[in-house]
Legacy VTK file of the C-alpha trace (Angstrom):
# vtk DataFile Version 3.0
C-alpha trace
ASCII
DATASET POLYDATA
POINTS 253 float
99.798 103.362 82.111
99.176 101.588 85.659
101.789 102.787 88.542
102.694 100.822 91.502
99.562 101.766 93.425
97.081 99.628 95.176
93.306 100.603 94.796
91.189 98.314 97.628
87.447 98.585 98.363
85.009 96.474 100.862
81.939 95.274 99.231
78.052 94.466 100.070
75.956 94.143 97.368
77.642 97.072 95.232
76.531 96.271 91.666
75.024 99.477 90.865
78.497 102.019 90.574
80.852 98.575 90.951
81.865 98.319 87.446
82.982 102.238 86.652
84.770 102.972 89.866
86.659 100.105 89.172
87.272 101.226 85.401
88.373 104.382 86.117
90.298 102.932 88.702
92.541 100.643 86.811
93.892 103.711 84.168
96.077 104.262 87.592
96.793 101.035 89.497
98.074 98.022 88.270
96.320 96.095 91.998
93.046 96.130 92.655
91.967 94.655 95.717
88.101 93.666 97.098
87.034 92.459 99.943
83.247 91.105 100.040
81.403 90.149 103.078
78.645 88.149 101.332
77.012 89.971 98.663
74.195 88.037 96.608
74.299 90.561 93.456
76.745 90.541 90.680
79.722 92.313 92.566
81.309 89.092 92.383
81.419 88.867 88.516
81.643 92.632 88.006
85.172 92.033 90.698
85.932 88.853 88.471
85.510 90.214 84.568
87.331 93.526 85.517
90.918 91.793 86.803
90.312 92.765 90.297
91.493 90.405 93.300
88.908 88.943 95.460
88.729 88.261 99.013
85.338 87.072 100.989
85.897 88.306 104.672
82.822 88.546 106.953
81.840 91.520 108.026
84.653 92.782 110.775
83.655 96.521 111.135
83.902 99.126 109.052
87.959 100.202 110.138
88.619 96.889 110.542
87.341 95.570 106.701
88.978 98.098 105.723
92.328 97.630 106.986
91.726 94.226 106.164
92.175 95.220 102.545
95.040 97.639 102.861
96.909 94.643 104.668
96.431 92.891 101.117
97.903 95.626 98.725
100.586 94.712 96.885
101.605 98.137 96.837
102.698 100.862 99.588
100.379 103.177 97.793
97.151 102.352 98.291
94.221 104.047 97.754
90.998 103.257 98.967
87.722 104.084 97.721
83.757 102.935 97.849
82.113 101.294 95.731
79.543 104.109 95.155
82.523 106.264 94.464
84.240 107.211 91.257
87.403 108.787 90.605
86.813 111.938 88.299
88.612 112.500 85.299
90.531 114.875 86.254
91.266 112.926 89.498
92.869 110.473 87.308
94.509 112.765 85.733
96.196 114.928 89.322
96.707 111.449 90.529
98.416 109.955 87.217
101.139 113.410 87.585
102.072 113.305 90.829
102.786 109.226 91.095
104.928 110.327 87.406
106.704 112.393 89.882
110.061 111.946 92.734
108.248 112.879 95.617
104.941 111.218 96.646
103.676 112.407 99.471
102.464 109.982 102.474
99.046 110.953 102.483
96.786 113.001 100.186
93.210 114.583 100.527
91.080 114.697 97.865
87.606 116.557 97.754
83.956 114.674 97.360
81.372 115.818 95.330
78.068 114.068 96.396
75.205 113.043 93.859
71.476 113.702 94.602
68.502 113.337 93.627
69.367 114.779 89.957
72.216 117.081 90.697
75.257 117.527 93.040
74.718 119.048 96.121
77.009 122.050 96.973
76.498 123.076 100.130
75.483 122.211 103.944
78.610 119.846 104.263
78.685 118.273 101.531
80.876 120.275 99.570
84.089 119.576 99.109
84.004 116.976 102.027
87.414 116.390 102.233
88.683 112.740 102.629
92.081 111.118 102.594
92.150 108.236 100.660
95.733 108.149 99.318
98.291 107.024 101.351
101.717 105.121 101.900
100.251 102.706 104.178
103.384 101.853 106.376
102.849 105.698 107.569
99.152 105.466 109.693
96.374 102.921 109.886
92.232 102.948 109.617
90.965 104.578 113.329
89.095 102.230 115.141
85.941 103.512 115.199
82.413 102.176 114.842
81.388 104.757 112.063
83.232 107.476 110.455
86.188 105.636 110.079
89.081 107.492 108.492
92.753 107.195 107.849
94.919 108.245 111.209
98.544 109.546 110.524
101.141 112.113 111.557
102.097 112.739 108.328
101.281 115.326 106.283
98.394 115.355 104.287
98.455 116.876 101.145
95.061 118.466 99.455
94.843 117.637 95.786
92.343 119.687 93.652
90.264 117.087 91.831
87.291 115.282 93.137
85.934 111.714 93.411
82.178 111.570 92.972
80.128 109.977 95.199
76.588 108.257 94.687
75.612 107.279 98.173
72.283 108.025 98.364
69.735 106.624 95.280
66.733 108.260 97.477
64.905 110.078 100.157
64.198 106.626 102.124
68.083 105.731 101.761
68.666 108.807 103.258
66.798 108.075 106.285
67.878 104.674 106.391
71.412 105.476 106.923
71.041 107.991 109.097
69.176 105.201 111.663
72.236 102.808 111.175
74.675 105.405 111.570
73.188 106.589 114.820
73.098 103.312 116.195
76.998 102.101 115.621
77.665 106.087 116.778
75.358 105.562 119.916
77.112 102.413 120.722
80.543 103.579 120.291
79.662 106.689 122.833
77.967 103.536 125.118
81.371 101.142 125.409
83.300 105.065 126.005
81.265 105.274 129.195
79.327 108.367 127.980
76.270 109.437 129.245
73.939 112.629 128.115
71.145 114.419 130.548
67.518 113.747 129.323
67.526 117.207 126.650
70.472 116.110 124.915
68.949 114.872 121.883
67.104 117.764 121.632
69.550 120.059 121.707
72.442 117.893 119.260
69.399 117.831 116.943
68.725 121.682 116.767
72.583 122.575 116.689
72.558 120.521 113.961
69.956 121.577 111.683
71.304 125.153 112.151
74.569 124.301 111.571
74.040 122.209 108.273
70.624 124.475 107.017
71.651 128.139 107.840
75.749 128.135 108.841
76.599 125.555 105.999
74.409 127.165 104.014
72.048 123.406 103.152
69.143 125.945 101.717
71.263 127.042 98.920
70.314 123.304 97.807
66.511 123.838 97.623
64.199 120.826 99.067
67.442 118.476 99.004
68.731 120.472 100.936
66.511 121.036 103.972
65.892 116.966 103.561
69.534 116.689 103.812
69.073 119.565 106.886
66.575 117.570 108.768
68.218 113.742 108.156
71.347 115.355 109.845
69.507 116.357 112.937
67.316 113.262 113.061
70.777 111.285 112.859
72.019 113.797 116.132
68.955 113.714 117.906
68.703 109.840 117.444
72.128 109.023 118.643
71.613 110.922 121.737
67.971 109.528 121.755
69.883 105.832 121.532
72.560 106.137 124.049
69.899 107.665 126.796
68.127 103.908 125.853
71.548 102.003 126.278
72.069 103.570 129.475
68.744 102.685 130.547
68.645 99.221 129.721
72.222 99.451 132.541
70.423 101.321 134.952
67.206 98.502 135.281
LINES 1 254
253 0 1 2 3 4 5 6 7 8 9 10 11 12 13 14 15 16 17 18 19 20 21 22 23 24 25 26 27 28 29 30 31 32 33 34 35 36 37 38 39 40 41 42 43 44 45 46 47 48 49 50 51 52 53 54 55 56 57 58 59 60 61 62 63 64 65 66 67 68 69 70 71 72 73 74 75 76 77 78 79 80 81 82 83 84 85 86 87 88 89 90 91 92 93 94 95 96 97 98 99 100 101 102 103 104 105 106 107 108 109 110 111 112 113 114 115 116 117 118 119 120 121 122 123 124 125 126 127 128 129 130 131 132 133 134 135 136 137 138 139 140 141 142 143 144 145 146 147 148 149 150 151 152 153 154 155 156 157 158 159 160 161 162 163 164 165 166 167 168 169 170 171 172 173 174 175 176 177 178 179 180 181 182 183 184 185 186 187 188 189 190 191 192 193 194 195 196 197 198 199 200 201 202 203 204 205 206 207 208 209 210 211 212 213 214 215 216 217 218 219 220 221 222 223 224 225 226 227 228 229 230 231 232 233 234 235 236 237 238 239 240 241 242 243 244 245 246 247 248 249 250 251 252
């Protein structure tokens, strides 16, 4: 039976995991809110057929979209998700109990277990990559940030046990892909704070993190995904260094 809580995604193109995120979704919330920013696949139908409230909002950042669609729940609950990400059963289930219950928390953790090539990858980081997602949403607000957005509050935040799975990466070339977008917004954020770096700095952000993700996270438990994984984390380091040494550059001319 649906509780009064507000599930709310931003969309681009998110056919492929759309529809069963969004099933699994509904068992708990009787509000399900998406906000698109002009996808050309069948997100709109799969948002359409399944219930789900629509909104078209061009692209405003990633803190920004998303706060966008918090703003719209119905709900003071609200929990937001991905579209590549799908509540496990016994999410639903830990979920479904403690919104049965008295006292709901302001914010709750919940772990991420991250789909690979095959199999779920338990180690170098990404395992149990811990993300608050539900929250009373009169208690904190997205953190304006250009990548790595996450919920900022002073309230407590509560771990729960269960985990949403996550099915970000299809292959080895999305991989790499995201890394290079993710340096750049993380390179420009460190820009328009006024940072600089000396000329080794990529160098040395990409080593420490290789070692820290391979050997310290232990990434080689995960076989060849996970010195992949290993390296795209210190290309992504190295790169964002690499990328704010060429913004300051193109100032310095």
């Amino acid at each position: 039976m649906p509780f009064d809580l507000s599930i709310v995604y931003i969309t681009l193109n998110a056919e492929k995991y759309l529809h069963r995120s969004l099933e699994a979704g509904r068992r708990l919330a009787d509000d399900i809110v998406v906000v698109d920013s002009g996808s050309d696949d069948a997100t709109h139908e799969i948002v359409q057929q399944s219930g789900a409230r629509l909104i078209e909002q061009s692209w405003l950042g990633y803190a920004a979209q998303k706060q966008l669609a918090i703003d719209h729940a119905a709900h003071d609950h609200v929990l937001f998700l991905d579209a590549d990400e799908i509540l496990s059963e016994d999410a639903v289930n830990e979920i479904a109990t403690l919104l049965s219950g008295d006292a709901v928390a302001n914010a709750y953790s919940l772990p991420r277990r991250n789909w690979f090539q095959g199999k779920w990858i338990r180690h170098g980081g990404w395992w149990p990559d811990r993300v608050t997602r539900l929250v009373n949403r009169n208690t904190g607000s997205m953190k304006n940030v250009a990548v790595h957005e996450c919920w900022e509050t002073v309230a407590e935040v509560v771990p729960l046990a269960s985990p949403i799975e996550h099915y970000s990466y299809g292959n080895y070339s999305e991989l790499v892909q995201k890394a290079d977008s993710y340096s750049t917004l993380a390179a420009q954020q460190l820009f328009e704070q006024g940072r600089t770096c000396g000329r080794s700095a990529p160098f040395w952000h990409g080593l420490s993190a290789f070692v820290r993700t391979y050997l310290l996270r232990q990434g080689f438990r995960d076989g060849a995904e996970g010195s992949a994984i290993a390296a795209t984390v210190a290309l992504a380091s190295m790169m964002k260094y690499a990328k704010l040494l060429e913004l300051n550059g193109t100032t310095d001319r």
